[in-house]
C-alpha positions in Angstrom: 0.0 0.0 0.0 1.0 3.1 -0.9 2.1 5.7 1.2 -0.3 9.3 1.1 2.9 11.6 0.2 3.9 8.7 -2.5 0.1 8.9 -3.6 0.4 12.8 -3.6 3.8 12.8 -5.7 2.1 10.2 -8.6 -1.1 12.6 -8.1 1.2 15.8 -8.9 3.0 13.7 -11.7 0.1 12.9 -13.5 -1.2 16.6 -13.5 1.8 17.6 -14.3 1.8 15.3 -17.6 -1.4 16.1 -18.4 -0.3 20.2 -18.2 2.5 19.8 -20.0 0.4 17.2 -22.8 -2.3 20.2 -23.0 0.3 22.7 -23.6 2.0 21.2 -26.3 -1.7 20.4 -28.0 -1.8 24.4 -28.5 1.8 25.4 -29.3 2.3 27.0 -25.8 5.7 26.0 -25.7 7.3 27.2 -29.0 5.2 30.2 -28.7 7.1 31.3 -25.4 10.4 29.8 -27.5 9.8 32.7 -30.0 8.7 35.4 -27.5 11.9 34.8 -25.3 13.8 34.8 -28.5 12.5 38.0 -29.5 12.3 39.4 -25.8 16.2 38.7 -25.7 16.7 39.9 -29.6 15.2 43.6 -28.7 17.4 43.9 -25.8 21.2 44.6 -25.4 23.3 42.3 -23.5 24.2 45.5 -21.4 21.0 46.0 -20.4 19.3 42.5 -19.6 18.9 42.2 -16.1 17.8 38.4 -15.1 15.6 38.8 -12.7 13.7 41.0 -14.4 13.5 39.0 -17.4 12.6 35.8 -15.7 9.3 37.8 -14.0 8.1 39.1 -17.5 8.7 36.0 -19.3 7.1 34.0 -16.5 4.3 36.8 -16.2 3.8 36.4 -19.7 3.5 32.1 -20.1 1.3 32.0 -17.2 -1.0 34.7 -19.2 -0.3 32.6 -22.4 -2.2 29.2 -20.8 -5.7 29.1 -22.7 -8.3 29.2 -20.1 -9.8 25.9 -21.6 -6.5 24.2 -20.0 -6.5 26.5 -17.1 -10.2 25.0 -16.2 -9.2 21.7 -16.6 -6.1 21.5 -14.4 -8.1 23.6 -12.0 -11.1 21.0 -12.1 -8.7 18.0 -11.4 -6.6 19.8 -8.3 -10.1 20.1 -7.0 -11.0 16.6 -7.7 -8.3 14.8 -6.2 -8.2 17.3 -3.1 -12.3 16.3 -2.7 -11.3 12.9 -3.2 -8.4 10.8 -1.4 -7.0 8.1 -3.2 -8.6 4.8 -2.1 -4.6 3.2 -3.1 
């Protein structure tokens, strides 16, 4: 029998698969490819500053996840917080 932090780690797995399965459905992925590309093109290397880059490109995938997928991860978290594996 499996342990409840096991049964939590194959539960965040799974969602995790099926994110990163939806994502690559819609072109998510090579569309934030090309926007870091460009982001990164349109600047100088003198003036990139990292952390600042990392918040606006993370500010920007996270606004970039259809809300179709958004919905459906947020359906599932609910799910299996409502509903304990049996395992």
């Amino acid at each position: 029998m499996a342990s409840n932090d096991e049964d939590a780690l194959r539960r965040r797995d799974r969602l995790k698969e099926i994110l990163k399965k939806r994502l690559q459905e819609v072109g998510w992925e090579e569309e934030m490819q090309d926007y870091c590309r460009e982001l990164i093109q349109n600047k100088s290397l003198e003036h990139i500053d990292v952390p600042k880059l990392v918040q606006e490109i993370a500010q920007k995938s996270r606004a970039a996840v259809p809300d179709n997928i958004r919905e459906e991860i947020s359906s599932q978290v609910k799910y299996f917080l409502q509903h304990p594996s049996k395992e």
